[in-house]
N, C-alpha and C positions, 0 to 999 in steps of 0.2 A: 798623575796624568789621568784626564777623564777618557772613562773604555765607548770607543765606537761604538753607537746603538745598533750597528748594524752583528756585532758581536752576539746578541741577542736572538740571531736567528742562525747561527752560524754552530754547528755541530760536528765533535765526532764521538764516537764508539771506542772507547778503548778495549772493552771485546769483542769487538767486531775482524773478521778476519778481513774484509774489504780493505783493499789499499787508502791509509789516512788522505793520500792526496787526491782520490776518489770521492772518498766522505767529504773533504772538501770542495769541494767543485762540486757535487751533489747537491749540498747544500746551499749554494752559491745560485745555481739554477732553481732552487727551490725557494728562495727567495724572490726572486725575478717572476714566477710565476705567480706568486703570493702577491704582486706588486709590493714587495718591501722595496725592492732594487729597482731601480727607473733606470732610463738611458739617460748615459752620462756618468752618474751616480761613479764617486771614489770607491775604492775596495781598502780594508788595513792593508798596510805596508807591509812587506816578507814581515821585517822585524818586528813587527806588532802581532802576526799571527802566529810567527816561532814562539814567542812569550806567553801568548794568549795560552795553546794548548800544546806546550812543552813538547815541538814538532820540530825536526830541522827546519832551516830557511830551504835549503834543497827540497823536500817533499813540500813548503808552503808555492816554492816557484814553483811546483811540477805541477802543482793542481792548477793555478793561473795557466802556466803557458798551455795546459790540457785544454781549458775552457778557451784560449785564445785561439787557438788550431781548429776549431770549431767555431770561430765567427764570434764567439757570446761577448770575449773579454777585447779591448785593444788597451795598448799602456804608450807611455810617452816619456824615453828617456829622461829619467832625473825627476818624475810625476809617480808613477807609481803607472797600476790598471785601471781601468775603468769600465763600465756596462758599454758596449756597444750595438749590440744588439738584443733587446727583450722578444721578440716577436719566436722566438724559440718553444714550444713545448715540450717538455718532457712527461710523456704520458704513463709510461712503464713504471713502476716502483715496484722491485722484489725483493722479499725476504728469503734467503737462498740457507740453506739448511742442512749441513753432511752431519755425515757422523763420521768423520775421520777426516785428514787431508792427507794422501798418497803418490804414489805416480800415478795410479789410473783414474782416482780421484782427480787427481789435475788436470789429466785431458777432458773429464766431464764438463768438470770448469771451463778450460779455457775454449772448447765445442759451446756448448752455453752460453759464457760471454761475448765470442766473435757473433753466433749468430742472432745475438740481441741488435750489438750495435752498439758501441762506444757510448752512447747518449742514453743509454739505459739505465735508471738508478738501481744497485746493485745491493741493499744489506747481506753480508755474507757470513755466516755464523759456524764454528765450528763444534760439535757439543763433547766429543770423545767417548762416542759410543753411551754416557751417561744418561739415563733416563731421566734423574732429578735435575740437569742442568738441562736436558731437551723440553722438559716441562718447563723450567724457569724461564729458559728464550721465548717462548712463543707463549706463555700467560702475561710475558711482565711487557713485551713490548708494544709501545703506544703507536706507532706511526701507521697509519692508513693504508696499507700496501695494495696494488691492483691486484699482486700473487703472491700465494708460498707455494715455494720450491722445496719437499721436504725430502731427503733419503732417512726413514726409520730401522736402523740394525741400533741392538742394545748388547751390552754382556750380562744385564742381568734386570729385572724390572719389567715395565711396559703392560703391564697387567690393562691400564686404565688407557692405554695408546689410543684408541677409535674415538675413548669420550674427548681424548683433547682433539685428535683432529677433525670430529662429527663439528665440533665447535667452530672450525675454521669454514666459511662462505663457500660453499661447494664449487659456484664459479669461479673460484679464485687459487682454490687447490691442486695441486699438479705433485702428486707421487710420485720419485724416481727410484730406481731401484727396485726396491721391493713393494709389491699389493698388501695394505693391509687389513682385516677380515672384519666384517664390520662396520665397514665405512661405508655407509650409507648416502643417496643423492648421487648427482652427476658431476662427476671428477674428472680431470685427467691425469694420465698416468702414462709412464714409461717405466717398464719391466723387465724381470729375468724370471724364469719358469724354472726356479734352482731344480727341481724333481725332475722335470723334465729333460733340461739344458745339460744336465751332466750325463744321466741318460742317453742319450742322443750322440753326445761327444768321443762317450767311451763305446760304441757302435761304430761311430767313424773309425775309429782308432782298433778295433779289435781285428784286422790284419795283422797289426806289429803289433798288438797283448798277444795273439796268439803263442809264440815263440816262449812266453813266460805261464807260469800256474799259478801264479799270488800276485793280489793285486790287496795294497796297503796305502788307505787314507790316513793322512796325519791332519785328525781333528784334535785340538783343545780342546780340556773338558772345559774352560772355559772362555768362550767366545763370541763372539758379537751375528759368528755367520748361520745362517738359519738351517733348520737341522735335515728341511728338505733337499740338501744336498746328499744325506748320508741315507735318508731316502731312495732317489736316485741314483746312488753308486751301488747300493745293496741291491737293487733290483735287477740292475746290470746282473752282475756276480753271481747272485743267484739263478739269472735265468742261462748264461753261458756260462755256467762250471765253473766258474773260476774260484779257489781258493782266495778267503776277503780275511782282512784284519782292520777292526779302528783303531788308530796308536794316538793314542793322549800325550805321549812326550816321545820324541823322537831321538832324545840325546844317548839311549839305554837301547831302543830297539834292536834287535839281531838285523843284520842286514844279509841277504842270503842270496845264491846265485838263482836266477830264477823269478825273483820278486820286484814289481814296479809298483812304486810309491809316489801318492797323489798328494802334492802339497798345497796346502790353500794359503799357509802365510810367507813372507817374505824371509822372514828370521828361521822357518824351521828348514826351510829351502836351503838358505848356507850351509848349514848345521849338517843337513842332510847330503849335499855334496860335499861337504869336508869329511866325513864320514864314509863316503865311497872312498874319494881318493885314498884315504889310509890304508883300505885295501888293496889285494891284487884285480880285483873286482872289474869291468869294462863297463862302461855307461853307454848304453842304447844296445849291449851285445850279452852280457852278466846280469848286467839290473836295468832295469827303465825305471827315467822319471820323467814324471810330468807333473807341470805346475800352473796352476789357478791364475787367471787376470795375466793378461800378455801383457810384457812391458819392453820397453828397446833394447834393453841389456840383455834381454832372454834370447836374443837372435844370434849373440855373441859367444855367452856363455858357453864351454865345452864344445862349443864347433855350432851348440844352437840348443837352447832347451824346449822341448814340446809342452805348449800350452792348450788348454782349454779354455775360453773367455768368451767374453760379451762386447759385443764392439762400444766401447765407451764415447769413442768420439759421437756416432750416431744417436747413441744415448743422449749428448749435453745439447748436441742438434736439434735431435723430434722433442726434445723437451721445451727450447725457447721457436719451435715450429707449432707444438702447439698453443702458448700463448699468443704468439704472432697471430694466426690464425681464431684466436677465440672455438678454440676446439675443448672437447670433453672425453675428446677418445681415449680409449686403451691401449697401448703400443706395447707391443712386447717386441723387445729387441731381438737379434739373430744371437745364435751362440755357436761359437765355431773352434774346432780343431785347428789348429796348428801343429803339423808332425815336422818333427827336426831330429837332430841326431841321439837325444838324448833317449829315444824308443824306439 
């Protein structure tokens, strides 16, 4: 059977973290704008695009009836789809960039993708903190994008970061997360002030440290998170008395009455409440914890556990508000206390 020419413009990413029935319908309107796709114009059949690139028929229907909810496509029982509407643009094309996908991760995302707008082409790339695979995404891909979206955190590397992203069209660059040094021209950016923000949090919070004389971050020696956190936590410490420790592994640590422990990862977190409980210990009364990047479960946990965070959703907001906008500003996001029972 001869393959539709129309196959020929039609694409997905099988590294691509973007929903495939996204990449499809992406490409569908990219076509259309390309004048490949005229009005009228047949689309391959479910069964012809599940073969084509090894997709359910379910995700090929979801991309069709995506683009049909949206005017572009109409179909005709027992016909298949068809172009219905060309007169469409699709102006946005971004290359979207984490280094990790999390829960707070997620609401970045999905803050980000609601305030684009469905009709926004979306590349979505996940590199897992790797240096050599954050280099390989953004050297090797060809496609023309209006932006990148980048968050740069590594566990180990990054030495040459600035020159690859000096490289990237300064109008088109949009930083999230973290600023990085070097980078040169007019960017935008959405930020955390690690030195500062933890800083600031453990100031809030130094009512209920009061009652404790040690205060213990559980940093990994090896880690993706940048080390002006431990900047800002020492500085606290040092400057209101407080008894400080770094613990590199928290599964050995002495746990003691007296001492509140600051967790930045999610796994040392368990670890670290299963570890109280095996004691006679009281949490928010014995020991305080508090823990990094608020998430919904944190409200629950032990009657509520006390967070320090970045508001994420605002983050994935002012990020696709400054593309909207054709903006180059700097935004540094808020960083806030959350006090619950666990301090």
């Amino acid at each position: 059977m001869k393959q539709p020419a129309i196959f020929k413009h039609l694409f997905i990413d099988y590294y691509s973290a973007t929903p495939k029935y996204l990449q499809l319908a992406n490409s569908i309107i990219k076509a259309i704008n390309d004048g490949v796709l005229v009005e009228n114009d047949v689309l391959p059949s479910i069964n012809e695009l599940s073969f084509e690139f090894e997709i359910s028929r379910d995700t090929a229907e979801k991309g069709y009836k995506h683009l049909k909810q949206h005017g572009v496509l109409g179909s005709v029982p027992g016909k298949g789809y068809f172009v219905k509407h060309t007169g469409f643009s699709q102006t946005l094309k971004i290359f979207l960039l984490f280094n990790k996908l999390s829960p707070h991760k997620k609401i970045i995302y999905d803050a980000f993708v609601e305030a684009l707008g469905d009709m926004a082409a979306i590349d979505f790339y996940i590199y897992n903190n790797d240096f050599n695979l954050f280099k390989k995404l953004i050297s090797e891909q060809k496609t023309n994008y209006t932006h990148y979206v980048i968050i740069p955190h590594f566990m180990d590397g990054g030495e040459n970061l600035s020159e690859i992203i000096n490289a990237i069209p300064k109008e088109k660059l949009i930083l999230m997360d973290k600023l990085v040094p070097w980078v040169t021209g007019e960017f935008a950016a959405v930020y955390e002030d690690f030195e500062q923000d933890i800083y600031d949090a453990l100031v809030q919070a130094k009512p209920k440290l009061s009652k404790y004389h040690t205060i213990k971050i559980i940093f990994p020696e090896y880690t993706y998170h940048p080390k002006e956190i431990l900047d800002g936590y020492l500085r606290f410490c040092q400057e209101f008395a407080f008894n400080y420790k770094v613990v590199h592994a928290i599964e050995n640590e002495p746990i003691n009455a007296g001492e509140v422990f600051i967790s930045l990862m999610e796994d040392d977190l368990v670890v670290l409440i299963e570890r109280i409980l095996s004691t006679k210990l009281k949490v928010g009364k014995d020991v305080g914890v508090i823990s990094y990047n608020e998430t919904p479960l944190k409200k629950i946990i032990l009657n509520g556990i006390t967070t320090i965070s970045t508001d994420f959703e605002m983050m994935g907001r002012r990020a696709a508000q400054l593309i909207l906008e054709r903006s180059t500003a700097h935004v540094a996001i808020p960083f806030n206390l959350t006090s619950r029972a666990s301090l």
